[in-house]
C-alpha positions, 0 to 999 in steps of 0.5 A, a space after each residue: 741858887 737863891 731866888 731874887 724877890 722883886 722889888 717893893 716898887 721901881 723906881 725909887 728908894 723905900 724911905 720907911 715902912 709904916 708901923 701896923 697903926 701908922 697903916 691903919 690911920 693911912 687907910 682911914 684917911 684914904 677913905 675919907 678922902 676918896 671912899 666915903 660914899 662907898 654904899 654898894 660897892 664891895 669897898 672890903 674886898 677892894 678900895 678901888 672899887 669905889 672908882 669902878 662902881 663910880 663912887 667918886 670921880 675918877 680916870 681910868 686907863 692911859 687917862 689915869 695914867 697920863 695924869 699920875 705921871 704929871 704929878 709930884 711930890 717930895 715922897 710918896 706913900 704905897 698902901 697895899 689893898 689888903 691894908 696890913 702894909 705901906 711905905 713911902 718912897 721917893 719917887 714916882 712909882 711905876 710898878 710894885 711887887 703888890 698886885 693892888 695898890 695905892 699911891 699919893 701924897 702924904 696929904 692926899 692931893 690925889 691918888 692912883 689905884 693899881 689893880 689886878 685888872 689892869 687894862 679891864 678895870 684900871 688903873 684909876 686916878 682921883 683928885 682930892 676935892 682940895 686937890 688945888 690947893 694941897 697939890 700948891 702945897 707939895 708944889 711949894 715943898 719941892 721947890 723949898 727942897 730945891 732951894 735948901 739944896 741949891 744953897 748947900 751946893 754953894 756953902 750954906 750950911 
């Protein structure tokens, strides 16, 4: 009898898996945006742990999740909190066979944190502080998708 492992994450494709590198760079860009002012909090252990220990602005619980469900993207990339692993699929995720981890836009107009302390401590959703602006521009992706879609369905090539 074989075991089925769950998937990576529901619902939705993985589009690509990022190299180690790609992961790392990930990481670092993430903490940028949303961990620079991480002193005090044990950041190591858990990235999330700058929304708990109130390091940056952020949701949490049915608000986070409320929110995260309005947003949109063409793709979305998946982090795992241990940072040796990230992928991209292409839709919302609502759950992951990771414990903790994170999901946004490829350009980081916000982020939802999945945590092991769901219900206690998380989930947490977080803007970008250019969130109107790189959200605008995932907005307008879409739409030049839909557009390139809709012209192909009536013979443009």
């Amino acid at each position: 009898m074989t075991r089925e492992s769950s998937p990576l994450v529901q619902p939705g494709n993985v589009l690509r898996h990022f190299t180690p590198e790609e992961t790392t760079a990930l990481v670092t860009q993430w903490l940028v945006s949303f961990g620079a002012d991480r002193q005090g909090v044990n950041a190591k252990a858990y990235l999330w742990h700058v929304f708990s220990g109130a390091r940056y602005p952020s949701l949490s619980g049915a608000e986070a999740i409320a929110e995260y469900e309005k947003q949109a993207a063409l793709e979305y990339v998946v982090l795992s909190n241990d940072r040796k692993s990230a992928f991209s699929t292409d839709a919302l995720p609502k759950s992951s066979s990771l414990s903790d981890y994170y999901v946004f836009p490829a350009n980081l107009a916000w982020t939802m944190a999945f945590t092991h302390e769901d219900g206690w401590l998380g989930p947490y959703f977080a803007r970008h502080a250019d969130f109107a602006a790189l959200n605008q521009i995932n907005l307008e992706k879409i739409l030049k998708r839909r557009q390139a879609e809709s012209a192909r369905l009536n013979g443009w090539r």
